[in-house]
N, C-alpha and C positions, 0 to 999 in steps of 0.2 A: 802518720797520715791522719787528717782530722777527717773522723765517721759526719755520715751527711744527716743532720737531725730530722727526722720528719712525725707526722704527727703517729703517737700512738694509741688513739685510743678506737683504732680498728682492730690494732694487735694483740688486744684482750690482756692489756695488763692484771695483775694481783687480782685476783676474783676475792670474792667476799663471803662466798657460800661455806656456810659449816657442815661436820659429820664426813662421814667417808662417802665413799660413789658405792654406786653399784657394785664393780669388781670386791673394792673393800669392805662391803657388806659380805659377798658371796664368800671369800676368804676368812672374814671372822665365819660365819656360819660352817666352812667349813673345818676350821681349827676346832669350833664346840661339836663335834661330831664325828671326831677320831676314828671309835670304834666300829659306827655305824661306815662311813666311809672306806677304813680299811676291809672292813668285813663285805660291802658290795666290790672290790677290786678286787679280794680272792677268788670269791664266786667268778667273777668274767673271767679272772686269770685259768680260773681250773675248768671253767669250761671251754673257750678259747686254746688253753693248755695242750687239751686232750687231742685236739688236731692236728695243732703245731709241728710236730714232729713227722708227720710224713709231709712237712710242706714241699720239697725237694722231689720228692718221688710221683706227687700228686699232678703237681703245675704243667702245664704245657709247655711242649719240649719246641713249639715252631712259631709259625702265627707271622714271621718275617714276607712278607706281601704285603701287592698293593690291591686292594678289594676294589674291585671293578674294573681292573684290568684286562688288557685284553690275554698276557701270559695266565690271568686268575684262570679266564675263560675256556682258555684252551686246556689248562690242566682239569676243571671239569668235565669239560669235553670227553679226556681222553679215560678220565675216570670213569667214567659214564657208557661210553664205548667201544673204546679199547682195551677192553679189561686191565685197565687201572695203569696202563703204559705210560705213567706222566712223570712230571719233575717229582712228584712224591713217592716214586717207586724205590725197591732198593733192589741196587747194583750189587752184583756178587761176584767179586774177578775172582777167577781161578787161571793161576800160572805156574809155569815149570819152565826152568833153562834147559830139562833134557827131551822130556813127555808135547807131545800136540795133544788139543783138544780129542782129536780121533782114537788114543790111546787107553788100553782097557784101565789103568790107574786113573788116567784124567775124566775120562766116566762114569768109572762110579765114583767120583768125587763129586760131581754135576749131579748125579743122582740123589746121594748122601746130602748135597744143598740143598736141591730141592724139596729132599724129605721133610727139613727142619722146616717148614712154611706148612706141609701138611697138616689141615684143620685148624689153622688162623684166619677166621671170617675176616679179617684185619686183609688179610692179602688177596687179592684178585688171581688172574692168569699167570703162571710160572711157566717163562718161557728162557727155552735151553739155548745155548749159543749158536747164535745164527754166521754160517759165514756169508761175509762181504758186509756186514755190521756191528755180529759183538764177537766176533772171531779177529785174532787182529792177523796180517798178512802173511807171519811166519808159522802160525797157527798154533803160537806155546802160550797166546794169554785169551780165555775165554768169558763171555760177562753171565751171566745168567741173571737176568729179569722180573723180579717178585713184582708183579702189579698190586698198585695202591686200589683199596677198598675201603676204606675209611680216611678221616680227615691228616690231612697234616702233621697235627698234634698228638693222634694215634698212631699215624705210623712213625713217628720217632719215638714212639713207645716199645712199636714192635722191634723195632730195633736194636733197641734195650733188651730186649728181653732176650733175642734171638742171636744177638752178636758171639757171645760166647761160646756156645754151639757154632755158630760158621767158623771163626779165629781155630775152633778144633780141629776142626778138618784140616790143619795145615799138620803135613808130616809127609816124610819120603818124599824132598824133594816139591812138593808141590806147596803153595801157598794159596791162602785165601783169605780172601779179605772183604769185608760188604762196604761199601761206599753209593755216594748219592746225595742228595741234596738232605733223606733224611736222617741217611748214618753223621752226614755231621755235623749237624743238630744235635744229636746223640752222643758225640764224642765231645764237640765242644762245651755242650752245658755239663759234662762230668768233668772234661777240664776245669771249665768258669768257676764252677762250684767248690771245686778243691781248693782252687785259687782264692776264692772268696772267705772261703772257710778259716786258712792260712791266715791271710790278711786281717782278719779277724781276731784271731787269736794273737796277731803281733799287737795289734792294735789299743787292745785292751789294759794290758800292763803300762805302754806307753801312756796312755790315756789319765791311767789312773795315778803314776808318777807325775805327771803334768796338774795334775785337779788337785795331791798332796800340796806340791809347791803353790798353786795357787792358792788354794785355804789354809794350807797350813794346820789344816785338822783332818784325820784320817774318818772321822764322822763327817764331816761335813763336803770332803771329797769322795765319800762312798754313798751319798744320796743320790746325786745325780745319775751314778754309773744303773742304783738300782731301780729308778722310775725308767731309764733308757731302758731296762730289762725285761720290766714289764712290760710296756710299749712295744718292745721286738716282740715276746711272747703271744702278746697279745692281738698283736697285727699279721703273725704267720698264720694263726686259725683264725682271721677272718677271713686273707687272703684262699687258705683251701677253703671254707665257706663259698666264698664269693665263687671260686672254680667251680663247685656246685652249679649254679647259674650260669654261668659264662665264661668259656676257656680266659686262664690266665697264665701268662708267661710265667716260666718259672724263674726270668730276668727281672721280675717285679721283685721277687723276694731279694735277692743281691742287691739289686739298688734299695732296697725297702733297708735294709740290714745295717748299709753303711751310710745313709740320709738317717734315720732313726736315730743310733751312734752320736752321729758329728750332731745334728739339731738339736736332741732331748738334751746333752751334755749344755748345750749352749744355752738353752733357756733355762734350765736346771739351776744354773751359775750363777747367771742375772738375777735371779727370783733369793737364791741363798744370800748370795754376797748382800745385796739389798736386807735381806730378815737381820742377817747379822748386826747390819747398821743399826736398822730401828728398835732391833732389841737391847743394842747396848747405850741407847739415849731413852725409850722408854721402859723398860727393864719388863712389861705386861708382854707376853710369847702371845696373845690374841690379836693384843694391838699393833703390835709389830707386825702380823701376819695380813694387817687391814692394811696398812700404810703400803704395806710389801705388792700385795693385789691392787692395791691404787694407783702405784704409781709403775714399777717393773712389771705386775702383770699385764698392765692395758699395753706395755709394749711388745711382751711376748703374746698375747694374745692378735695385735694388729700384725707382727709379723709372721706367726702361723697362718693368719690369713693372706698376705701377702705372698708366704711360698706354696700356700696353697691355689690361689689366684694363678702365677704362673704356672706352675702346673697344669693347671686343666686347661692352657692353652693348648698344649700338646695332644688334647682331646680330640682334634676336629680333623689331624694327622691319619689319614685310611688306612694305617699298617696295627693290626691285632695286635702283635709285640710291642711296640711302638707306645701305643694307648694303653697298652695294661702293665707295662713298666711304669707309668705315672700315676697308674691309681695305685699300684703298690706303694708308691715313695708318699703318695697322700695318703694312705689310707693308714700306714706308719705314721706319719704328723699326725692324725688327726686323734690317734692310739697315743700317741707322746703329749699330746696338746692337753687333751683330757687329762692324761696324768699329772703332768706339768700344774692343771688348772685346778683339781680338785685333790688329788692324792697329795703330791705336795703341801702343800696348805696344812693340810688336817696332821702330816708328820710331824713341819716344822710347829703346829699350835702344841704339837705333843711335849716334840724334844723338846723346847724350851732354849733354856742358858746348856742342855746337853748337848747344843748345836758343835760347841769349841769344843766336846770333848776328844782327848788323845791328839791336845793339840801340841805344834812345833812353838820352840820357843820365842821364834819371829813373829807368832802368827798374833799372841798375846798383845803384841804393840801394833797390829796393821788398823791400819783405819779405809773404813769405809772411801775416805777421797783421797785419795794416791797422790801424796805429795810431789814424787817423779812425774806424774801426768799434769799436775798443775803447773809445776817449772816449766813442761812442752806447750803448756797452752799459753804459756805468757809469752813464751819465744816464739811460737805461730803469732802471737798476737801484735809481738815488735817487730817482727822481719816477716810477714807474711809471702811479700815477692819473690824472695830466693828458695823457699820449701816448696813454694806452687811450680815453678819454673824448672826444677829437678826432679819432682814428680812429672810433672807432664811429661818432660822430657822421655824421662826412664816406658812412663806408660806407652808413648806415640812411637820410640822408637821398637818396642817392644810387640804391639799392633802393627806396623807396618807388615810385615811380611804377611799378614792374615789375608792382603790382596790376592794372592799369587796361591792362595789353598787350594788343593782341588781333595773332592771328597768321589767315595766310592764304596758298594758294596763289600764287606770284607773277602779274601781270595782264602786258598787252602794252609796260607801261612799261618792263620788264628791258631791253628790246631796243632799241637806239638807232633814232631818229625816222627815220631814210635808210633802214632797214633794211628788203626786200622783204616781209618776213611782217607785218610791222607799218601799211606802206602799204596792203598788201591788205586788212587786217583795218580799219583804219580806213573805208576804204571800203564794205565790207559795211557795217560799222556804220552808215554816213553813208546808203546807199542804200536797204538793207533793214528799220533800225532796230537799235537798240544790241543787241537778245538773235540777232540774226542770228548773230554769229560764234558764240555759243554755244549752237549747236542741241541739242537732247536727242532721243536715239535713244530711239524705244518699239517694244521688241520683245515680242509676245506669240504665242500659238497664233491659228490661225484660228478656231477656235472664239472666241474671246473678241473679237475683232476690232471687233463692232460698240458690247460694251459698253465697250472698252479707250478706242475713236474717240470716244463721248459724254462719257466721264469726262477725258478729256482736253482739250476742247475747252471744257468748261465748268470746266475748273479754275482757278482765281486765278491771275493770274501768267502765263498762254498767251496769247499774242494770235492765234497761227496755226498750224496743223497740216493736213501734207500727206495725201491720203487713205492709206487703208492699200497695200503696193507686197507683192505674193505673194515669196516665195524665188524666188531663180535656179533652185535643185536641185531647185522641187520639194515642197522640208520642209513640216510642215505648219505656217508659221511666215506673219506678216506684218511689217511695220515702220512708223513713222511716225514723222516730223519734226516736234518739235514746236520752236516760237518763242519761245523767254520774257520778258517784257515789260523786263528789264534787260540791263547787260553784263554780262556770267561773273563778273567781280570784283566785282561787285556785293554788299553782307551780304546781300540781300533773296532771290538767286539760292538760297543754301541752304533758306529756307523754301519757295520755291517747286517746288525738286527734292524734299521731304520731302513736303511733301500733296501732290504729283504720286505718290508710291510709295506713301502711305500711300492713297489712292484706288484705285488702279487696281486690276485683279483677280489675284490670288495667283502668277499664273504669268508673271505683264508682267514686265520689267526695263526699265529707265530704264539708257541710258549717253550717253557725248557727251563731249567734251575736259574741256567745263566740270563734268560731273559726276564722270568721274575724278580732278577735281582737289579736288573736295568729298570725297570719298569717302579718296583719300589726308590729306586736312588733317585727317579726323574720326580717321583709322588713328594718326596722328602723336599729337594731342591724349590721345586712347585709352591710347596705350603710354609718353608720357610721364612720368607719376608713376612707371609702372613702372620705367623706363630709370633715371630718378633713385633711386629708393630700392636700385638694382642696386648702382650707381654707387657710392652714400654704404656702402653696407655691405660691399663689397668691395675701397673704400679702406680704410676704418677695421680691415678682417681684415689686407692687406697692409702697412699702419702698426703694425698689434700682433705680428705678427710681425719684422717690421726691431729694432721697438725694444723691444720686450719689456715694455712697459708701457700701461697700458689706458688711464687718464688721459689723456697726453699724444696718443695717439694718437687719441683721443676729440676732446679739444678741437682738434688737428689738425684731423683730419676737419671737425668742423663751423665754424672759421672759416673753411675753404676755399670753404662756402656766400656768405661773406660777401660778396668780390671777386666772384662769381659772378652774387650779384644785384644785384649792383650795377651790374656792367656790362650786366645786362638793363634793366636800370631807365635808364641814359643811350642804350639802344638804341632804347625806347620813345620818349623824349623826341625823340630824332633823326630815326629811320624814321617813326615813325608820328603822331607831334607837328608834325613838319618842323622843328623846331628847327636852323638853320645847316643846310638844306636848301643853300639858296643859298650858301655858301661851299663845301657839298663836291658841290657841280654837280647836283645829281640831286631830283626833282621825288617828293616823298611816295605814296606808295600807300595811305597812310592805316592801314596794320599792318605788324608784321612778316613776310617767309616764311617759310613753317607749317613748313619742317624745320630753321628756326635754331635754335627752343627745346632738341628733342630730341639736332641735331647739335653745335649751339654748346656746349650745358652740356657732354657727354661731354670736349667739347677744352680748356675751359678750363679744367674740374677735375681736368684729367691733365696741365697746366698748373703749374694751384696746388697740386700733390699732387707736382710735383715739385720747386718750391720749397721745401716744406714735408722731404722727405724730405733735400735738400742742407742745412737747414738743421740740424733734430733729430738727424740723423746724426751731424755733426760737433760739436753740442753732446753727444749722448751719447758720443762716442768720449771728450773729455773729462771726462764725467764716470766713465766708466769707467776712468780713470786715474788721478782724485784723489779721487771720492768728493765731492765738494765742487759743490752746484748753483749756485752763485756761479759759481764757475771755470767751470762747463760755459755758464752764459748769458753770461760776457764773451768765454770762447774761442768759444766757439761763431760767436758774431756777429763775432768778431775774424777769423777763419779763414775765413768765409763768405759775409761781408758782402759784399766786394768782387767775388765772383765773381757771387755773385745779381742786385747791381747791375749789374752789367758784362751779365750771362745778360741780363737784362730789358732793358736798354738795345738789346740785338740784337735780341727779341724785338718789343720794341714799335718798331724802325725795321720789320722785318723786315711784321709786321703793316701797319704804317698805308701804308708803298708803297701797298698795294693800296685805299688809301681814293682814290689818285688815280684809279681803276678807273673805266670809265663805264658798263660792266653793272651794276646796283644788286647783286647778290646776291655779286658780290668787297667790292664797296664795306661792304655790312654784316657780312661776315667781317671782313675788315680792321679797323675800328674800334671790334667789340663781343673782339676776342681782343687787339685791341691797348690800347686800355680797361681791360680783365682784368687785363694781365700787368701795366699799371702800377699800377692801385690793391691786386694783389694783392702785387706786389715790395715796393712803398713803404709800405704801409700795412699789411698782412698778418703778410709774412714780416720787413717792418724795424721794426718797432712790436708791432704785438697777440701774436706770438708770443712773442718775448723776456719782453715785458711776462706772460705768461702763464705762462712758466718763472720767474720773477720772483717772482710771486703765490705759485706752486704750491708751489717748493722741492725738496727731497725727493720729497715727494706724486707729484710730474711723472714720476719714474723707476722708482714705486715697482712691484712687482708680487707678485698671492698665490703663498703657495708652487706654489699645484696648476696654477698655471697658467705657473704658468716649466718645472715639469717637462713640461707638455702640450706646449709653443711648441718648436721647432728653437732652437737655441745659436746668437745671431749675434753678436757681436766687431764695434763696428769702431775700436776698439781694435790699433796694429800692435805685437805685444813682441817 
């Protein structure tokens, strides 16, 4: 196909400017400053250090809500005046196949639980089993009631603390178990954690055999692993820091842990492979380290902004959790970026020609532009139509089924089968009926009390409701339990909580575990398209500026949709199809959970926006040196290819670890970002892009006058 010539002298051919740029100043500065630079990253490390280690124990164990809801409301409410009777309380089943509630063993058992709360300002009203509510009808399973007095986040504290004392009580015969919305909270994040931990440690070795074969120097693949180390070090004691100030999920540090990992590994890579280059053509470890900053840093620097940018779309999402998992994952970049930006630098000015030492004998002959990458760029470049046409393919077919998702709070499955919150709850369910565990709080005025009790009682969905119970203080307030004929995970549960609120009279509120969890899935779904349309338009601003052209950065942008849904689309199929349910251990829910859409897209397209940016980058650099979009698509991929592959290869071991996860909610991060990072490496950035600089030509670089005067000068170009 003959390329359409058009004029370039918008598309900023060969600049003329000498010396290095800014980043390549900042780089030589920091290679002549070794000592001083390592010496200020100890200091932050040992101090940062000293925190680090109770990050896990510190972080807030809830925060899963939607703030300003009306379930928020009502569990104040009932915190407020019900002595703590809300979805934050913990539940205490106490059961026996032989013993009733009424019996002198199942008594002082009840008694014995409630001891364990004695003198936890944390706990409110302890209240004993009531029959016709937490008595179930044969009378052998009883609940006892710790009202919440503190927030959320402390009372899956308490929980923590107090579980192991209640699980004692079980002997002769009787069983006990705490459950509630805060026990598993408490159970799961010790799950997650372990889980996380595990994956962790698979991960690592993996990682580091993959970064061996890619450099081929056990020096120069044990740089990267040790700035990622510092960067996690260093981002868990900010993180407790920052909890100082403002609860933060202890789901921040997990995501922070394995985004830190797979990222710092990535840019890491880019920045070495690159010194290697320019130290073995100019032989000066300074100058290489300038060239290095000039040209690979301006790209990991635009792309840290970039996954940082997506990120904080996720900011404007009303759920605590939600928001402080993504300042975790940023505040990790931002920990990695720095190091990346200034520790690096000052190492590689150190090591020198010590970069190849305890190198493989392959490694002596690799070159900088991958000969196998160039053969692919010239064969994208001859047959462009059949590679684009079998990627699409794979991609659209792949995407498809993302139509047909449905998403959902997570149910009691998260939690492994042994686990105390999930015994108790089964129980409830077994004794009292499936809508037991997920009672719904009706709070209204007294006044409205008797029409709140009729409306309720006759509404679809209710099988039982406790009478109306006055305020502790006094208020002019009452409450009532109501029973809803499903389990909380139920689809059926949402209709039922909506003509429950659409009934009732104006001043009633509806809350309960189950309906905070509604009320968050609707908050999620709600701000979704927004998150997305943030997302897509603040990549696309941050790609037109890198590259200074509107085109490329355009079709950038939207094939990064591509990999995106696609890896939605084989999550459906997995999670909520059950599709090889049974080979990755874990039993279907029947949807996805309701904060993958909003959290998962922000990650994986800060992901593929940073592949994208390693990729165009170094195609424009060369095309700014020859003028020639030929050169820029074979160098481009010649110069890139290797490290993309190599990035991804870490990325998706780094990822799938965590599919051996046995909390479901590691497992469906793990292999919808691992998923991502492969069909957007291989099919994406190694295929549809090329192939689209290919197509475009010229066109791909080009920019109007009025808007290259508007844009900042970026070079990454080194003269």
């Amino acid at each position: 196909m003959t390329e359409t010539k058009l004029d370039t002298a918008s598309a900023k051919p060969p600049g003329t400017t000498s010396g290095p740029g800014l980043l390549g100043r900042w780089g030589a500065f920091m290679a002549g400053r070794t000592r001083a630079v390592i010496g200020i990253w100890l200091l932050v490390l040992i101090a940062l250090g000293a925190a680090a280690p109770s990050v896990f124990t510190s972080l807030a164990g809830a925060g899963w809500q939607a703030n300003g809801s009306e379930s928020v409301r009502a569990r104040e409410l009932a915190q407020q005046h019900f002595g703590g009777n809300s979805s934050a309380a913990v539940q205490v089943v106490i059961h026996s196949d032989t013993a009733t509630i009424g019996d002198p063993a199942m008594v002082r058992v009840v008694e014995q639980a409630t001891a364990v709360f004695a003198g936890d300002e944390r706990i409110g009203q302890v209240i004993a089993p009531q029959p016709g509510f937490t008595i179930s009808p044969d009378g052998h399973t009883g609940i006892v009631i710790a009202g919440a007095n503190a927030s959320t986040d402390d009372m899956v504290k308490a929980v923590d603390e107090h579980k192991a004392a209640l699980t004692a009580l079980s002997k002769d015969g009787i069983e006990v178990y705490p459950t509630g919305a805060s026990a598993l909270w408490s159970d799961f994040n010790v799950a997650n954690h372990d889980a996380m931990i595990q994956a962790e440690m698979l991960s690592w070795p993996v990682t580091l055999a993959i970064m061996v074969l890619a450099f081929g120097s056990l020096v120069a693949a044990g740089l990267p692993l040790l700035l990622t180390l510092a960067g996690l070090v260093a981002s868990a004691g900010g993180l407790v820091l920052l909890n100082q100030i403002t609860p933060i999920s202890v789901w921040a540090m997990n995501f922070a842990m394995m985004f830190a990992l797979a990222l710092g590994i990535d840019y890491a890579l880019f920045l070495v492979a690159r010194f290697r280059d320019a130290l073995a053509r100019t032989g000066d470890p300074r100058a290489a380290v300038a060239e290095t900053m000039d040209t690979a840093g301006k790209a990991v620097l635009l792309s840290g902004l970039t996954v940082l940018v997506s990120l904080s779309a996720v900011l404007i999402v009303p759920a605590p959790a939600v928001r402080t998992m993504a300042v975790g994952i940023m505040l990790a970049v931002v920990f990695v970026l720095a190091a990346t930006l200034t520790l690096l630098p000052a190492v590689l000015g150190a090591l020198g020609t010590k970069i190849n030492a305890a190198a493989l004998p392959y490694a002596r002959r690799q070159q900088h532009r991958s000969p196998v990458f160039a053969r692919w760029g010239q064969i994208l470049h001859k047959h462009p139509w059949p590679f684009a046409a079998v990627a699409l393919a794979i991609l659209i077919g792949l995407a498809a089924p993302v139509f047909g998702l449905k998403t959902a709070m997570p149910s009691i499955a998260v939690v492994p089968t042994d686990a105390p919150v999930r015994q108790g709850y089964e129980l409830i369910a077994e004794q009292m009926g499936p809508g037991a565990p997920g009672m719904l709080s009706i709070i209204t005025p007294t006044a409205d009390a008797a029409a709140t009790e009729t409306i309720a009682r006759a509404s679809d969905g209710i099988v039982m409701l406790t009478p109306p119970q006055p305020a502790v203080d006094g208020a002019d307030l009452v409450m009532m339990q109501a029973m809803p004929a499903v389990d909380p995970s139920a689809p059926r549960m949402a209709e039922i909580l909506d003509r429950l609120r659409a009934d009732l009279p104006a001043d009633a509120v509806v809350g309960g575990a189950a309906a905070e969890n509604l009320d968050l899935q609707q908050a999620l779904d709600d701000y979704l398209p927004i998150v997305v349309a943030i997302i897509l338009v603040l990549g696309f601003v941050l790609l037109l500026i890198a590259l200074q052209a509107p085109l490329i950065a355009a079709l950038g942008t939207l094939v990064s949709l591509l990999s995106t849904a696609a890896a939605f689309g084989v999550a459906k199929l997995i999670f909520q199809d059950g599709h090889g349910a049974e080979l990755l251990g874990f039993t279907s829910q029947g949807f996805l959970d309701g904060w993958g859409p909003v959290f998962f897209f922000a990650m994986i397209f800060a992901i593929a926006m940073d592949y994208t940016v390693f990729l165009l980058a170094t195609a424009k650099e060369h095309y700014e040196r020859t003028g020639d979009p030929h050169a820029a698509l074979l160098d481009g991929i010649a110069h890139s290819g290797r490290v993309i592959f190599a990035a991804a290869a870490v990325m998706v071991a780094v990822f799938f670890t965590f599919a051996l996860a046995d909390p479901l909610p590691p497992k469906e991060m793990g292999i919808i970002l691992g998923v991502a990072v492969l069909l957007d490496a291989l099919l994406v950035r190694l295929v549809l892009l090329p192939v689209i600089l290919r197509l475009t030509g010229h066109a791909a670089w080009w920019s109007p006058a009025w808007l290259t005067r508007v844009l900042p000068t970026i070079s990454f170009a080194h003269h």
